[in-house]
N, C-alpha and C positions, 0 to 999 in steps of 0.2 A: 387055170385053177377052177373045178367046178366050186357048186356052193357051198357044198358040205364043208372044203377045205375054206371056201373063204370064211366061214361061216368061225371055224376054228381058229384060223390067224387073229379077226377080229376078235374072237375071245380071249385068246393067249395077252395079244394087246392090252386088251382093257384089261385084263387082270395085273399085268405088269404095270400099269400107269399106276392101276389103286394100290399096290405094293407101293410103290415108289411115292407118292401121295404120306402112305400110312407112315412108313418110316421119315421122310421128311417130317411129321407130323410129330412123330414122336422124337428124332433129335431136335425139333425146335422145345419140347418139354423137357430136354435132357438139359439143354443151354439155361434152363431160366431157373431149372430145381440148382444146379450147380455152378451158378454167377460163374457159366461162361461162354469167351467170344471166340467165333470163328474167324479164324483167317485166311483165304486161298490166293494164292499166287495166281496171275493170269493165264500162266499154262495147265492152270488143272480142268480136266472134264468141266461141259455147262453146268451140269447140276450141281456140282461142287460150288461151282461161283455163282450161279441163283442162291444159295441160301447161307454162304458167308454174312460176315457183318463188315468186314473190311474186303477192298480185292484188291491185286496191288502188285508191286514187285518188293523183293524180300525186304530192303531197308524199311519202305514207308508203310511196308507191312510191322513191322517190328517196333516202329515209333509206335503208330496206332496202338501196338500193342503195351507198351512202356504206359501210356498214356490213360489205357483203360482202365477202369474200378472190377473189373473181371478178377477172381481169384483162380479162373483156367482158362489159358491161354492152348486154343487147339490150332494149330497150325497146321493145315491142308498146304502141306509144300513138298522140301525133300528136310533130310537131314541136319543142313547144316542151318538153313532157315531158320527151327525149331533154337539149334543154338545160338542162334545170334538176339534170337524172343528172350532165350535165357540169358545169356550175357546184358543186357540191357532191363529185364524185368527179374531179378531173383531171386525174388520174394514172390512169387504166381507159381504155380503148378503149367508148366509147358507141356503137351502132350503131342503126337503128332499119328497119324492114323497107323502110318506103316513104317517098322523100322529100316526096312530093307530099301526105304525110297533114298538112295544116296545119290551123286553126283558125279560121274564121271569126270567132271572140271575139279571137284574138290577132291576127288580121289587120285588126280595124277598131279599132287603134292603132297608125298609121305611125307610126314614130318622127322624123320630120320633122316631122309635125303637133303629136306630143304633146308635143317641145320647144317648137313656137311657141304651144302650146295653155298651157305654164308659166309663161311669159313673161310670161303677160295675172295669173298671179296667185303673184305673191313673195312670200317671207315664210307660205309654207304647206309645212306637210307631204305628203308623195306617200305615200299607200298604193293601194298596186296589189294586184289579185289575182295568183295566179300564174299562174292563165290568157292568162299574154301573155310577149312574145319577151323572148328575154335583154338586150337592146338595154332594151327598158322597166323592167325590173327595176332595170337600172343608173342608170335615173334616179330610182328611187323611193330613197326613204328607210326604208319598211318594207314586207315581201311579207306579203300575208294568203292564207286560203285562206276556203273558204265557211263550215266548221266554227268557224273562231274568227277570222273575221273581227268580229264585234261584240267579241272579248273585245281585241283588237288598237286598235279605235279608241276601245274605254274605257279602254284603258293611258294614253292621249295627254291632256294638259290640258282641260276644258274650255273653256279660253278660246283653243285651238290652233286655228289654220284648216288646214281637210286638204282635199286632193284626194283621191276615193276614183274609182279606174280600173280597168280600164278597164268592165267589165261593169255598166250604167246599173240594170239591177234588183235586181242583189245591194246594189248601195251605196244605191238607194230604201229596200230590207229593212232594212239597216246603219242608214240612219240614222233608221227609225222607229225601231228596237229601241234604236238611244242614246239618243235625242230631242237630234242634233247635225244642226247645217246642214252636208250635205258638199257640196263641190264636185264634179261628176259629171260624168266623160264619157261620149260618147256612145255608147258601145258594146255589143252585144249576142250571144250565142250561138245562134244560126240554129236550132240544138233544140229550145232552151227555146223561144223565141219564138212556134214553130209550134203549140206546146198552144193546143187550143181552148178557153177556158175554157166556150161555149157549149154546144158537140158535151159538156163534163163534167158538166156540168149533168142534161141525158139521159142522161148514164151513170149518176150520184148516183143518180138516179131509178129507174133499171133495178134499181141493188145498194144498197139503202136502206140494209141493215146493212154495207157496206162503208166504207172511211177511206180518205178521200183523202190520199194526203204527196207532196210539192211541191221539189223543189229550189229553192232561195231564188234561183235566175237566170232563172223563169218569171216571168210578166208579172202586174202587181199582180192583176188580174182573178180570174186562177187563183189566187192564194195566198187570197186571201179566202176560197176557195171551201175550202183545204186544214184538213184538222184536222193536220197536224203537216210543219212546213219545215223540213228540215235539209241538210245535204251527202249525198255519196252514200252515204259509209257510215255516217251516221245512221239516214237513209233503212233500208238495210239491218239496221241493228241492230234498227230501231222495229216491222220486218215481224217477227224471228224473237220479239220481246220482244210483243209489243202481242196481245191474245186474241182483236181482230177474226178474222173468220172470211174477210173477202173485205178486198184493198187496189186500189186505184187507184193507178197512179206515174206521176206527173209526174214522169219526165226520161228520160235518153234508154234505149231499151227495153231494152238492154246485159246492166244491172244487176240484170234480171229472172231471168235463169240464176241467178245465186248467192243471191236472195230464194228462188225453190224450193227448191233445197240446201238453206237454212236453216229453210224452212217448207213443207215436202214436203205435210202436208197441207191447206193454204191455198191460196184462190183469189188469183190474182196478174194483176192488169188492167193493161194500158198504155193509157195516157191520152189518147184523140183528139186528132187534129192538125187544122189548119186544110184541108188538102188533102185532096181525096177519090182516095186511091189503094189499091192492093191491103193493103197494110201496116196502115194506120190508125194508126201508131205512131211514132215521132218517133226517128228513126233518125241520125245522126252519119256522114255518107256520107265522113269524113275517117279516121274510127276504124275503117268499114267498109272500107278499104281494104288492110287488112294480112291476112294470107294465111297458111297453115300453107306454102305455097310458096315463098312471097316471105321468112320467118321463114326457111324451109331454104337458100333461096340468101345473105343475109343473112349468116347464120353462116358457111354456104362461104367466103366472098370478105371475111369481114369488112367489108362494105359496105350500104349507104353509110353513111358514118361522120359524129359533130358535134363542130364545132368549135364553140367561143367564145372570140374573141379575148382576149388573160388581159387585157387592162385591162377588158375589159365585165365579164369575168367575177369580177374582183376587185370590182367595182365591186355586181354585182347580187348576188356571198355577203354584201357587208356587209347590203345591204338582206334576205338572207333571213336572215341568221344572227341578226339584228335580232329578226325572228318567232320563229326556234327558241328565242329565249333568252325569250322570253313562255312557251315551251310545257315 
């Protein structure tokens, strides 16, 4: 690169940093003219989660958000996030940057299916994860999350028949860790799924003294392989708490920004995927979709906004509030 060109990279730079500066700038005046709080999920872009107010995973994202004097609640997540803020908060203005951010886990349970999928077995209980649309919630009987989901289906009888939905390898997890027969659909999150457990194996190998930890919705293959399965801010805690020196993370690369923060001097590895692309790392291209831009217009417009019709909505608090009174 001669000078001239360096000359020009370094200004394109600097002018990108002051854009990004100025808009940060002004969605912090967009939040205080219009009492409200940001929410980001740990899989979003850094700069999403530098200038949240909460950061988190969806439940404890969603309390905070219950909790707050905010009259708009802007959830930096995917879709169904946004409804579970509104199920739990609504009475607030829920907004979320992009409509199109849905969830391939929450999408592979139509809820026409999953009612005729019920059908076939009555006389069972539904626990669903919250990983799915407000529409499924209402037909479950109790929400779990990844964290305590085991301590959720050992609340229930052992002689109780459950259906555990919709994510087909958390409820495998589930129901080794009970030793219950659950009834499982077929469902899966497009992230998790992509870990190679193969390509980790060659990594193991590469970082002998490093620990593998696995989000419990990866595929059995890779959990085998993990020395510790938990949610994502398990995950998180077990990087700043654990005295390995190197980690591997199985799930989506996201939640690697705030594993540094917390263990600045630790090596921090994302977990090979099946596909051979530039990344190598198992990315959420639904979570990738929201924008420090799209965030600023968002708040402009107060748009686009979630609704939940209040009979679903009444219908899927009893199912969560079911969980909260476990927790």
């Amino acid at each position: 690169m001669d000078v001239l060109e360096q000359v020009k990279t370094q200004g394109f730079v600097t002018a990108e940093i002051q854009k990004e500066k100025s808009l940060i700038k002004e969605i912090e005046r967009l939040k205080k003219d219009k009492n409200a709080v940001i929410l980001a999920h740990y899989y979003q872009q850094e700069e999403i989660q530098d200038i949240a107010d909460y950061i988190g995973d969806s439940l404890g994202l969603s309390q905070e958000a219950a909790a707050t004097n905010a009259d708009v609640i802007l959830f930096a997540g995917v879709h169904f996030m946004g409804e579970t803020a509104k199920i739990l908060s609504p009475d607030k203005k829920v907004i979320i940057p992009d409509l199109n951010a849905g969830c391939s886990l929450a999408d592979s349970a139509p809820t026409d299916k999953f009612e005729a999928f019920l059908k076939q077995y009555p006389n069972h209980t539904v626990v669903s994860y919250i990983n799915c649309s407000a529409e499924i919630k209402a037909l479950s009987d109790i929400i779990c999350t990844s964290s305590n989901a085991v301590k959720v289906v050992n609340s229930l009888p052992k002689n109780e028949k459950i259906i555990f939905a919709p994510d087909i390898n958390l409820g495998r997890y589930v129901a080794k860790k009970t030793d219950r027969n659950l009834v499982l659909w077929d469902g899966a999150c497009e992230v998790h799924i992509e870990i190679s457990a193969d390509k980790l194996k060659l990594l193991l190998g590469k970082y002998p003294n490093s620990k593998l930890i696995a989000h419990p919705e990866c595929q059995q293959d890779v959990l085998d392989e993990a020395d510790f399965i938990g949610s994502t801010t398990a995950l998180l805690k077990y990087v700043a708490e654990n005295d390995a020196p190197e980690f591997i993370v199985a799930t989506e690369v996201g939640i690697i920004h705030k594993m540094k923060q917390a263990a600045p001097n630790k090596t921090i590895i994302p977990a090979p995927i099946h596909a051979n692309n530039t990344c190598a790392c198992s990315e959420c291209p639904y979570m990738k979709l929201n924008t420090l831009e799209k965030i600023h217009a968002s708040l402009t417009h107060l748009q686009p906004e979630i609704f939940v019709p209040e009979e679903t909505r009444l219908k899927a608090l009893k199912s969560v509030n079911r969980m909260l009174e476990l927790s």
